[in-house]
C-alpha positions, -999 to +999 in steps of 0.1 A: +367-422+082+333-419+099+327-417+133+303-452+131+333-469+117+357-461+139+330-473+169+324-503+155+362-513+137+369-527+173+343-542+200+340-523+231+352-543+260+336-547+295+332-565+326+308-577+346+303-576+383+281-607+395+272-640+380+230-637+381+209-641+357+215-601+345+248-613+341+243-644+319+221-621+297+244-595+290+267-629+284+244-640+255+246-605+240+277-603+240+282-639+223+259-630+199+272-600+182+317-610+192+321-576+166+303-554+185+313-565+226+339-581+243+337-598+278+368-587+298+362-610+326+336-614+354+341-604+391+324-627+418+329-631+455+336-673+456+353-681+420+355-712+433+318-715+427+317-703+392+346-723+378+323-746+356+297-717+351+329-696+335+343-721+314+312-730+295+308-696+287+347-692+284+350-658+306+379-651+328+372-648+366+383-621+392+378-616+426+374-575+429+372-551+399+406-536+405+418-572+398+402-572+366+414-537+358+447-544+366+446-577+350+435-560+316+455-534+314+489-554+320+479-581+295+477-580+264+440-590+255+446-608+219+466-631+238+436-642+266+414-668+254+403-697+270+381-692+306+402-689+336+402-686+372+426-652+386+426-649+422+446-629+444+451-658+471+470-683+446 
């Protein structure tokens, strides 16, 4: 097997920190071309905030990076689907 086809037989995975407008560009990237990335979730300051924001672009929410990490690791991310709020305080 090739090294291109072993990069691209499984899209690379990665998270975003911020919900700006950089943010909802990398977004549309990564909707555009599902076999090449994969959003692992989104880390903002106020979820709260971003709840409607998140779901129409179906991401997962976190409220630091290592709660994202963490999250990713210890689940099993065929199983993840639908957008989602994950917050240390509930």
């Amino acid at each position: 097997m090739r090294s291109e086809e072993i990069f691209l037989s499984k899209p690379i995975s990665f998270g975003i920190i911020g919900f700006g407008w950089r943010a909802e560009a990398y977004l549309r990237i990564a909707k555009q071309l599902p076999h090449v990335f994969k959003i692992s979730g989104i880390v903002v300051r106020n979820p709260s905030k971003y709840v409607e924001a998140a779901k129409s672009w179906d991401v997962t929410l976190y409220e630091s990076s290592y709660e994202m990490a963490h999250h990713i690791i210890s689940t099993d991310s065929h199983s993840r689907g639908s957008a989602s709020l994950h917050s240390s305080n509930q």
